[in-house]
C-alpha positions as CSV (number, residue, x, y, z in Angstrom):
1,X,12.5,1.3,-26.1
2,X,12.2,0.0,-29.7
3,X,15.6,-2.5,-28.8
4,X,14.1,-3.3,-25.3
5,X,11.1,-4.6,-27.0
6,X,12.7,-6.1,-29.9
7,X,15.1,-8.0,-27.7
8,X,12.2,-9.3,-25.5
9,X,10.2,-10.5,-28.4
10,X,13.5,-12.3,-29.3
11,X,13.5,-14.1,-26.4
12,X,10.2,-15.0,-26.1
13,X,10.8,-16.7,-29.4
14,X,13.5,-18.4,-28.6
15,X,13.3,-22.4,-29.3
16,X,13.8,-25.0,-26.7
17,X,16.3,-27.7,-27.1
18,X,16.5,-31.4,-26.1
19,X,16.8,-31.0,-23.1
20,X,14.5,-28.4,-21.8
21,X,12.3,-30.6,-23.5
22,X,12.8,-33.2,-21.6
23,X,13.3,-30.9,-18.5
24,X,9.1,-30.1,-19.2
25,X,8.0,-34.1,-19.9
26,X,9.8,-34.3,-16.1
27,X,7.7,-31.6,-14.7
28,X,4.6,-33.4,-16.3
29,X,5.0,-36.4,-14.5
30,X,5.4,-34.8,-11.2
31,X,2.7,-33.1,-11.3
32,X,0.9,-36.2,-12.0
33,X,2.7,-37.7,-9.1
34,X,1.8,-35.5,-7.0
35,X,-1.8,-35.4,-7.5
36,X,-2.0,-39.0,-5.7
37,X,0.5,-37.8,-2.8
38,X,-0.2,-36.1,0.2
39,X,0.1,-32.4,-0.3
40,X,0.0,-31.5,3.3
41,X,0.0,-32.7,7.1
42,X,-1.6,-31.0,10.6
43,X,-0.2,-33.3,13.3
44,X,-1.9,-32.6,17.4
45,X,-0.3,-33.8,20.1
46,X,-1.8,-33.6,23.7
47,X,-1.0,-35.6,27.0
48,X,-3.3,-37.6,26.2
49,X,-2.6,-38.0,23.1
50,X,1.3,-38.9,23.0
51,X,1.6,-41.1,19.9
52,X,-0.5,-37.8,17.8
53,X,-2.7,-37.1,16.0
54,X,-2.5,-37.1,12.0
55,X,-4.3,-35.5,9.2
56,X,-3.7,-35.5,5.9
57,X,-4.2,-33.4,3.0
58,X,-4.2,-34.9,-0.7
59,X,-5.9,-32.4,-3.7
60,X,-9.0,-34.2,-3.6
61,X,-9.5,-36.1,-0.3
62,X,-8.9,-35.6,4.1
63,X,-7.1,-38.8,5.5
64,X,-7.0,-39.3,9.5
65,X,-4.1,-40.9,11.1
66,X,-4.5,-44.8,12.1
67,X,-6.5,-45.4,9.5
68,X,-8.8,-42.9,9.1
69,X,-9.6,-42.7,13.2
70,X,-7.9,-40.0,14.0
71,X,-9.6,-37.6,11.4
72,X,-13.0,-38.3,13.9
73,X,-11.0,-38.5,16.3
74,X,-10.0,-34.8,15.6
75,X,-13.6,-33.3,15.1
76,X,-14.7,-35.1,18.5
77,X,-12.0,-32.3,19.8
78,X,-13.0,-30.0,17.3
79,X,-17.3,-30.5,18.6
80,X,-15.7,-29.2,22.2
81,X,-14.4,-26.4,21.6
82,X,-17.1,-25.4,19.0
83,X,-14.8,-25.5,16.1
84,X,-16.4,-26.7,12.6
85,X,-16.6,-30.5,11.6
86,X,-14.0,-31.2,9.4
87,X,-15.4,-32.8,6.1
88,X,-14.5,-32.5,2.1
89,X,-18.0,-31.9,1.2
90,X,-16.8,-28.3,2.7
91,X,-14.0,-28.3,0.5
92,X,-14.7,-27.1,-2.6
93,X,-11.0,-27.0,-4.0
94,X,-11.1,-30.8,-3.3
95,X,-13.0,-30.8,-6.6
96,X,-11.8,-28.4,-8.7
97,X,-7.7,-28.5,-7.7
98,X,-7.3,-32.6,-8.8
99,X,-8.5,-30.7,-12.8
100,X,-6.2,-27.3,-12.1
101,X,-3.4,-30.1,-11.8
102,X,-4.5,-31.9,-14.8
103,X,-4.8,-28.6,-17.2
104,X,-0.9,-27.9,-15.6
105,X,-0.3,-31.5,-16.8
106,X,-1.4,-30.0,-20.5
107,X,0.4,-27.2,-20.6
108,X,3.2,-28.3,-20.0
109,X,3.3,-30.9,-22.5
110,X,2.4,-28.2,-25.0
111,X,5.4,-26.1,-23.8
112,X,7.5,-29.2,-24.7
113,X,5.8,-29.5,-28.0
114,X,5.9,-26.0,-29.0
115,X,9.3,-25.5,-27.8
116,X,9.2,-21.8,-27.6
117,X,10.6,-19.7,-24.3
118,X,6.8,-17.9,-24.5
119,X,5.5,-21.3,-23.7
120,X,7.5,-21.8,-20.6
121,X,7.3,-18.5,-19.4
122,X,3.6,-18.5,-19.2
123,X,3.2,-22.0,-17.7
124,X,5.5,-20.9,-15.1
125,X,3.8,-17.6,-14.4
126,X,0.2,-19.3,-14.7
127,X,1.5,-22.1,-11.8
128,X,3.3,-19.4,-9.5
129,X,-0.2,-17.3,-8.9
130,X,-2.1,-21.2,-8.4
131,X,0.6,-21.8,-6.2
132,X,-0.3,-18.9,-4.0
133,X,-3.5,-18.4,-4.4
134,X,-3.3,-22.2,-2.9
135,X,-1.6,-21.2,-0.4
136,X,-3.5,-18.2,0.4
137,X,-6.7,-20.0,0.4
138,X,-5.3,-22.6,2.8
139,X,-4.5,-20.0,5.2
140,X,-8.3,-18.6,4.7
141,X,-9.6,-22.2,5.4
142,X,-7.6,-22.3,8.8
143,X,-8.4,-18.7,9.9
144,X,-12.0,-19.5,9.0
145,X,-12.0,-23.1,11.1
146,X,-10.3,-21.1,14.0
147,X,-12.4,-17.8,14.2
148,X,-15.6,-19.2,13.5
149,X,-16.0,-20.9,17.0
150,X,-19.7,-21.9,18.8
151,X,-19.9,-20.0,21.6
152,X,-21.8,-22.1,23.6
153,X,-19.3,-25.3,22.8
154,X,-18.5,-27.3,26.2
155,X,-15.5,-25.7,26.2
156,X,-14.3,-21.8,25.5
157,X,-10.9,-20.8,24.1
158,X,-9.6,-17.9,22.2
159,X,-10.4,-17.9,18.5
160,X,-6.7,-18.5,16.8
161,X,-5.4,-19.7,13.3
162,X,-3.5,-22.9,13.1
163,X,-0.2,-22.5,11.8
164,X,0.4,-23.0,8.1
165,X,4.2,-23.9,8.5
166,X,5.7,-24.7,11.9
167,X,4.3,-25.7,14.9
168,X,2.4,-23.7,17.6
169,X,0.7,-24.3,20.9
170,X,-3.5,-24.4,21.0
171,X,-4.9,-25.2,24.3
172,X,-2.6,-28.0,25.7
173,X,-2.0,-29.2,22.0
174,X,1.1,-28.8,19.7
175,X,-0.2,-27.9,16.2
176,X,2.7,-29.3,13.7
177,X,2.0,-28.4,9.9
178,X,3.9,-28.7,7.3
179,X,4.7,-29.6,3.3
180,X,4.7,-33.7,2.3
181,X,5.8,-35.5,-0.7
182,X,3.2,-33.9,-3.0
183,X,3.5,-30.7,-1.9
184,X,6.9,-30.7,-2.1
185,X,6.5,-32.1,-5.7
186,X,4.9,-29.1,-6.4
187,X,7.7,-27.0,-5.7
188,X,10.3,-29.8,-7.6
189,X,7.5,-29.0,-10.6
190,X,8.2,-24.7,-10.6
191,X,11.7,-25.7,-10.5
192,X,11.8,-28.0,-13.3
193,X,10.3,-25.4,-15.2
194,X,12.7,-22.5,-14.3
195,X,15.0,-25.3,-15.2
196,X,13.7,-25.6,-18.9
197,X,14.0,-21.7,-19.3
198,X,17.3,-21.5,-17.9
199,X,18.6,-24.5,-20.2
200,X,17.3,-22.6,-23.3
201,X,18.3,-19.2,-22.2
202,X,21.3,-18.8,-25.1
203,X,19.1,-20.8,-28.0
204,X,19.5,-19.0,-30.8
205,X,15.6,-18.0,-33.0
């Protein structure tokens, strides 16, 4: 046990070189990147909708399709089958996620500074749980949206959950959602990081 633990707190001491260093300053500026890119999309099409419908999903703001049409266009839908108007005053991680990805920002510029393997192990451990407690909370938001229907709406369908990932059918709509540039800078940013480690993974303290 003693070696177990004395070769652990070796490696948590061990010093990051050039170019995990770098590696980290990368990983900063996507994540700044990101924060001005769309993180997410939910496309509808319908019959009568052929061209579809777009909404997309930044860390701090909801942007329709068509220049912002589509977005009312979507809760006109959403007011007939009794689903919840879709707005960012409702979205509470709209204010707090654009500072999560700022602290990330920090941390990862101390990892580079500090240079120690302790310091990239905790920034990627602290950014994997945001990343699925993200996640997870995006799924609640959709479950909610879908299960929380008015039952005397125009129109009566069976509660459901839009897909997080994929597409499904609702109604006579296909539901596409899925990952965009931001979100997907997200995941380049946990790789970059695991990239660091790995790079410094022989240093010697």
């Amino acid at each position: 046990m003693k070696d177990f633990l004395r070769r652990e707190i070796f490696f948590l001491r061990r010093p990051l070189n050039l170019m995990s260093r770098l590696l980290l300053l990368a990983a900063a500026g996507t994540l700044v990147a990101a924060a001005f890119l769309p993180l997410w999309k939910i496309h509808l099409v319908a019959p009568q909708y052929r061209e579809g419908l777009a909404l997309n999903i930044y860390s701090y703001q909801l942007i329709g399709g068509n220049s912002g049409q589509d977005l009312h266009e979507i809760n006109t839908l959403n007011h007939y089958i009794g689903m919840k108007t879709l707005s960012e005053a409702d979205f509470a991680e709209m204010k707090w996620m654009p500072f999560a990805l700022g602290v990330f920002v920090i941390l990862a510029l101390r990892a580079a500074v500090i240079g120690r393997m302790a310091s990239v192990i905790d920034l990627g451990v602290m950014f994997l749980y945001f990343t699925l407690f993200s996640l997870g909370n995006f799924y609640y938001r959709l479950h909610t949206y879908g299960h929380s229907l008015d039952p005397t709406a125009p129109m009566t369908i069976k509660p459901f959950t839009p897909v997080v990932i994929g597409s499904q059918k609702i109604a006579n709509f296909v539901q596409t959602s899925l990952p965009q540039s931001g979100g997907y800078l997200l995941a380049f940013f946990l790789l970059l990081i695991m990239a660091a480690g790995w790079n410094s993974r022989r240093e010697t303290p």
